[in-house]
N, C-alpha and C positions, 0 to 999 in steps of 0.2 A: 729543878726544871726537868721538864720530859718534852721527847721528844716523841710526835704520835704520827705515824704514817697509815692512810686508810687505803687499800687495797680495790679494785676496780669492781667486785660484787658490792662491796659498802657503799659503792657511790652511783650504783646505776640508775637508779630513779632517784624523785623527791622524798619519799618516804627515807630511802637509804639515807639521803645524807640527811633528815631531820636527823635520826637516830645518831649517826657522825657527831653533829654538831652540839645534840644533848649530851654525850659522852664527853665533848669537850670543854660544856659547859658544868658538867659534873667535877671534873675537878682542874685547879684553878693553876696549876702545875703544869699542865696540857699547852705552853704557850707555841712552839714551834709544831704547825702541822703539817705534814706532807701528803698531800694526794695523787693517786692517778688517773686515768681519763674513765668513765664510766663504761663498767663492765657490762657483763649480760645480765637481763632484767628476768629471765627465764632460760630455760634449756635453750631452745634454739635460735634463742638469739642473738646476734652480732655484737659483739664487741667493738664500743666507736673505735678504737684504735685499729680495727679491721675493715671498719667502716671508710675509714682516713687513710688506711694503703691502699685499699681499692681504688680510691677517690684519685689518688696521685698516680697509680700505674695507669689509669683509665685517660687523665687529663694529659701524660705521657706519651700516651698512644694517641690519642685522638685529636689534641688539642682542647679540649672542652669535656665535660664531664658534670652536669647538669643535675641528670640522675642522682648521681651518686653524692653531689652537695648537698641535696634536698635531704635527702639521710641523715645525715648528718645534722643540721639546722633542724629538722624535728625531733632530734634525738634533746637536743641541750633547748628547743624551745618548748619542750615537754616538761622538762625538770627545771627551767624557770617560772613559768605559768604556775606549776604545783607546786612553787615553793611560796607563790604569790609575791613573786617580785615584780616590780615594777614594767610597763611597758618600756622605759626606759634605758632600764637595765638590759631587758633582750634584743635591744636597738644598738645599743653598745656593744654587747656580746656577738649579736650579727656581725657587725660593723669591721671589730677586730679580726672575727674569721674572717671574712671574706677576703680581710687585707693579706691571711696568708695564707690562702686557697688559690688565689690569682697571681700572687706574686713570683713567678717565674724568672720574672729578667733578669740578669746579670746573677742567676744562679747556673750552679751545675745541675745534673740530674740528682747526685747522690743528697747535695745542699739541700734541695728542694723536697726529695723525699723525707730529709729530716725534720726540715720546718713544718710541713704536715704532719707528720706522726704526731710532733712534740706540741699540738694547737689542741691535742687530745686533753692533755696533763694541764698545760698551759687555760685553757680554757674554762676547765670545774674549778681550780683552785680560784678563779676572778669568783665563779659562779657561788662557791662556797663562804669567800670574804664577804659577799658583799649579803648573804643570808644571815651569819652571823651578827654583820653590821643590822639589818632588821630587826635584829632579835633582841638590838641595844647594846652589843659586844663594841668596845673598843678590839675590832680586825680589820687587818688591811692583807691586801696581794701583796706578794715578793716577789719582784722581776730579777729571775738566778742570774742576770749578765749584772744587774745592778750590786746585787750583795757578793759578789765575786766567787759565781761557781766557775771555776777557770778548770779548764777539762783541755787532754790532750785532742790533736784536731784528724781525727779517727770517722770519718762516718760508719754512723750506726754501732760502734764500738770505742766509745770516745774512756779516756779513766782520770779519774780527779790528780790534778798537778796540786803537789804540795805548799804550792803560796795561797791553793783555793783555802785552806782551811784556816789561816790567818786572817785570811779579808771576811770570810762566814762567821767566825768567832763574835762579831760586830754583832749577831743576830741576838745575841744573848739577851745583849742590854736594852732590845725593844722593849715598849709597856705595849699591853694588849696581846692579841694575839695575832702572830703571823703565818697565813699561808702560803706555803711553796711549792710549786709545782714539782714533780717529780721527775723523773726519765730526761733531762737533760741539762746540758752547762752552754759555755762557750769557751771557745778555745781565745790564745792572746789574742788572734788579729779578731776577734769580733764576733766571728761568725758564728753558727748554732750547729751544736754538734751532740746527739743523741748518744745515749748507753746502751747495750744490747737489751733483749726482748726481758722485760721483767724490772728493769731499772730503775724503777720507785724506788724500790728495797733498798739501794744503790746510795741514790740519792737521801734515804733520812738515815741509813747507816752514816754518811758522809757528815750530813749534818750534827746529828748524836756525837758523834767525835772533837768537829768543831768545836762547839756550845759549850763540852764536857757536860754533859747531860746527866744526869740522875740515872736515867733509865732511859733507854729507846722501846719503844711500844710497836708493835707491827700487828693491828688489827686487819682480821681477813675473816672468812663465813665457818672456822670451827672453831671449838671448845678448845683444843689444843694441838701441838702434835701428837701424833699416833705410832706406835712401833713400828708400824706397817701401815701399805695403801687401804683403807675402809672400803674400797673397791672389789677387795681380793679376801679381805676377811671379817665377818659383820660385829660391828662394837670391838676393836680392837684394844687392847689397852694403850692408855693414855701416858705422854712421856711429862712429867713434871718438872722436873730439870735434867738439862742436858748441856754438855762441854760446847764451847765454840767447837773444838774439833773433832766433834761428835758428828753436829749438827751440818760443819763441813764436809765431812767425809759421805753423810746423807746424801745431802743436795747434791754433790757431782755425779752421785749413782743412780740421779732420780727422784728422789726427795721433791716433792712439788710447790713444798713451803715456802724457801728460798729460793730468791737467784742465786748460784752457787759462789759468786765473786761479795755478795751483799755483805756479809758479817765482815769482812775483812777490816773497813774501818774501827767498828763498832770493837770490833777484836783487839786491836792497833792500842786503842785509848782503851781498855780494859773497861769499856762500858755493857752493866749486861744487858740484853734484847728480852722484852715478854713479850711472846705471840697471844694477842685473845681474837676472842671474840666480840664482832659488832651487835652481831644480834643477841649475843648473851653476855654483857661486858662484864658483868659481879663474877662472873668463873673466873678461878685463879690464872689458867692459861697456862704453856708452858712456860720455862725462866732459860735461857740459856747464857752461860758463865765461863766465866775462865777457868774455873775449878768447882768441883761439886765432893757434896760426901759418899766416901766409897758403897755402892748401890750391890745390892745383896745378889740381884741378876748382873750376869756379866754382860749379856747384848744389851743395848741400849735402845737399839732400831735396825732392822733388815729391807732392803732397798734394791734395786733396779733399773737400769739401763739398757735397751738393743739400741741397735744400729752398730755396730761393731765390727771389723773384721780382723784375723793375726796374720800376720806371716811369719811362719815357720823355717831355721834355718837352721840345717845341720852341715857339720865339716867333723871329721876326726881329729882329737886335739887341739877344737878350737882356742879350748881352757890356756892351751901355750902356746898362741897365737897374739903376741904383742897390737894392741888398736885394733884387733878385730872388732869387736862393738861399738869402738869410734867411728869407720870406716862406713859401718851399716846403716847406724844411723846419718852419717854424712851423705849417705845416699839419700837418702829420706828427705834430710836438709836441704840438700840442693835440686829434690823433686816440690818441693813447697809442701813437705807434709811435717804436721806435729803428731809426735806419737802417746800412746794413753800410759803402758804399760810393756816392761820387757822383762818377764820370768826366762831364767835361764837353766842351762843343766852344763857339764862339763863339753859335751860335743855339741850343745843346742840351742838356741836361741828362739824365744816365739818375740815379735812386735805387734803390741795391740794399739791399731788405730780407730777412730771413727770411720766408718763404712762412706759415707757422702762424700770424704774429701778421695776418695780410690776411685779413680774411670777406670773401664777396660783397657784404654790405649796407656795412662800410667802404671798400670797394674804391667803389663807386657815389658813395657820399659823396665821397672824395676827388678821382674824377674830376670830379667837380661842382662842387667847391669850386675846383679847379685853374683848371679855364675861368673863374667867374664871378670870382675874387680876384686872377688872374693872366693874364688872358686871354690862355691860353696858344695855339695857332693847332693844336699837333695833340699828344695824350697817347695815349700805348698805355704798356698791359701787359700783360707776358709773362710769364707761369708757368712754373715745369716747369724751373728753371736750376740748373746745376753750375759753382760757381767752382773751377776749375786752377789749382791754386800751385806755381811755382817758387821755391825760398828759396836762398841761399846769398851769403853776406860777401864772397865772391871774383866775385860779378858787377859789384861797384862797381868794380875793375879793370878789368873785362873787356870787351874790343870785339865787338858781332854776336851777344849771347845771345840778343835777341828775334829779331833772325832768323834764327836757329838753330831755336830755338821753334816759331813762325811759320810757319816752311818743314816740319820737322815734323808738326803738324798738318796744313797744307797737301796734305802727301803723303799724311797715313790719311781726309783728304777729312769732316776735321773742320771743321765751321763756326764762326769767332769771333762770339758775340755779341757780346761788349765784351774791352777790352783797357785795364787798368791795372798801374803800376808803381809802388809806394809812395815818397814822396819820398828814404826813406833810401837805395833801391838796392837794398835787399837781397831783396825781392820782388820777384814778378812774378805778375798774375792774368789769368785766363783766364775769361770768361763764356761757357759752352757750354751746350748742352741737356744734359739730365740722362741723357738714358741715353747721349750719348757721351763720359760722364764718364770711364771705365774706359779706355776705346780713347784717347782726348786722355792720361792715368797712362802706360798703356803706349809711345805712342808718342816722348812727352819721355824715357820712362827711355832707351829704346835708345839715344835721338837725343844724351844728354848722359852716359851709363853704359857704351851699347854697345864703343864705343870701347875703351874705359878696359879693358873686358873680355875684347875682342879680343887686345889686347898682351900680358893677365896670359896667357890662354889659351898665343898663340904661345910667351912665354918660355917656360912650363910644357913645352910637347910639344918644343921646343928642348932642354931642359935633360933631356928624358928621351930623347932622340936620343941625346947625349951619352952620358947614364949605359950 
């Protein structure tokens, strides 16, 4: 059994999800599918899921929001029309949004803006069963508060409670096929309560585990993953298999593939995940695994993040300074911040946070507090920072990658803010200014890819000497 989750460019128009549903009807194993709400149909166009927060802050604000439901109803009465469904069916489809477009009372605000998000997800997966049912499929919808996605009750950040996946396990033994919506659950008392931004992934990871799946599938618009952003470097080479904590270590640095929390099920239950492609499904895609064969290159992929910012703490002999780094971070705790990263030195401490959750007025406070709680001798922070990741399982082998790196950089006259290495090995980061984040991308790819490229190149113009 597989489990198949289609990603919001697969399903933006009718066209996309014919191709969905041909894929699913291609092989018969495809029974559990998971959708999210239809993406963009072109460059600059809206995403319903963007479409449906506007919808909600607007009707929040105004009481009414007209406009912006109109949007929305022609976005899904577009892709039922050219799916040639029934009047019916789009009578129905209306029918159901509208019931949770209006439905305000006796929510919160946070309640409310979830049940609109989630009428995204909730709404293609009706649209998708009941095309399939056209097509002669035995499919039906899956309503997640019926099949027991039980989720803690977190607005907008909700995470699967572990009775969910006992009560989902049920999904197995359906005949036909089942669609389910993605990006949300319900918490015990009832209510609906969404995943952060990207939480499809979330949800058929979650499912895949249930089920014990075969395989979990994550179709999305490329051939596979890439070493690197295809933004930053044209036809990158392609990653064939990669480690779950490979693939993790990507996605928190940037990686655009993943929601960074999504494989963790999938990981949990030792099930492996293939990324393909919708529009080109016969590509093998990547595979990622619990374990792969040791790879001849040692990086696996190089990745990135801004919005960052450290704070810098030095004292003499901090190193013999009992709870000093409990202390510090206790300040942080008890100012409401989580932190990313803390390289240290014998008198120094740097703390790397996300940039968004730092104001000026907490930034003030905690210098304050630093000095009078820690007498610390000298604090700076720095704004404006880009962490560089290097990942790959084959650098725990390997001798001279950081100066490899290093040297690297060195050469595109890139400056190291900070330099850390995760105890596993299989990372490597970079603290750089933010806008030489692209150029520090580019110059590791040559510096660990180029090579590799060079050779495929030479045998190529070799082999066509020959012919």
């Amino acid at each position: 059994m597989k489990v198949a989750k289609f990603g919001g460019t697969s399903l933006a128009n009718a066209e996309q999800i014919k191709k969905v549903c041909g894929i699913i009807q291609a092989d018969r194993s495809r029974r559990l599918i998971v959708v999210s709400a239809p993406g963009k149909r072109y460059k600059d166009d809206t995403k319903v899921t963007d479409l449906l927060i506007a919808y909600a802050e607007r009707f929040l604000e105004a009481g009414e929001a007209e406009a912006e439901k109109q949007a929305i109803y022609e976005r899904y009465q577009e892709i039922v029309e050219e799916l040639g469904l029934s009047e019916e069916v789009w009578k129905q489809v209306q029918s159901e949004l509208e019931g949770v477009l209006v439905n305000k009372q006796g929510l919160s605000t946070e309640r409310f803006i979830d049940a609109v998000k989630a009428a995204g997800e909730d709404t293609c997966a009706k649209v998708v069963a009941h095309y399939l049912s056209s097509l002669g499929e035995e499919a039906a919808y899956i309503q997640p508060k019926e099949a027991g996605m039980l989720v803690t009750d977190e607005a907008s950040n909700a995470h699967v409670l572990p009775v969910a996946y006992e009560k989902l396990a049920a999904l197995r033994e359906r005949k036909g096929i089942s669609v389910f919506p993605g990006f949300f659950g319900y918490s015990t008392a009832g209510d609906l309560v969404t995943f952060s931004r990207g939480g499809s992934d979330i949800t058929g990871s979650i499912l895949a585990a249930a089920v014990k799946a075969d395989v979990y599938e994550n179709f999305t618009d490329v051939d596979s993953v890439y070493v690197v952003n295809p933004n930053l470097i044209p036809e990158p080479k392609e990653v064939k298999e990669i480690t779950y904590r490979e693939m993790r270590e990507l996605s928190y640095s940037g990686f655009g593939v993943f929601h960074e929390e999504a494989l963790i099920p999938a990981y949990q239950a030792d099930i492996p995940v293939c990324i393909k492609n919708t529009n080109n499904p016969s590509a093998p895609g990547t595979l990622i695994m619990a374990e792969r064969p040791y790879a001849t290159n040692r990086v696996s992929g190089i990745a990135s993040d801004s919005g960052f910012c450290s704070i810098y703490v030095s004292k003499y002999l901090m190193n013999k300074e009992i709870g000093f780094g409990r202390k510090l971070l206790q300040i942080l705790e008890e100012e409401g911040l989580s932190y990313e990263h803390t390289p240290s030195g014998i008198d120094n401490i740097s703390v790397i946070l996300r940039e968004r959750d730092m104001t000026a007025e907490m930034e003030q406070r905690i210098v304050a507090r630093i000095q009078t709680e820690l007498e610390a001798e000298d604090i700076a922070i720095q704004h404006g920072l880009a962490l560089v990741m290097i990942v790959g399982e084959g650098m725990r082998r390997s001798v001279g990658t950081t100066a490899r790196a290093t040297t690297a950089l060195a050469v595109a006259k890139i400056n190291l803010e900070m330099i850390n290495q995760g105890s596993s090995e299989v990372s490597m980061m970079f603290g750089v200014k933010a806008e030489e984040a692209d150029r520090a991308v580019i110059a590791l790819y040559h510096e660990f890819f180029g090579e590799e490229e060079s050779e495929t190149q030479a045998i190529q113009a070799g082999s066509s000497m020959m012919a």
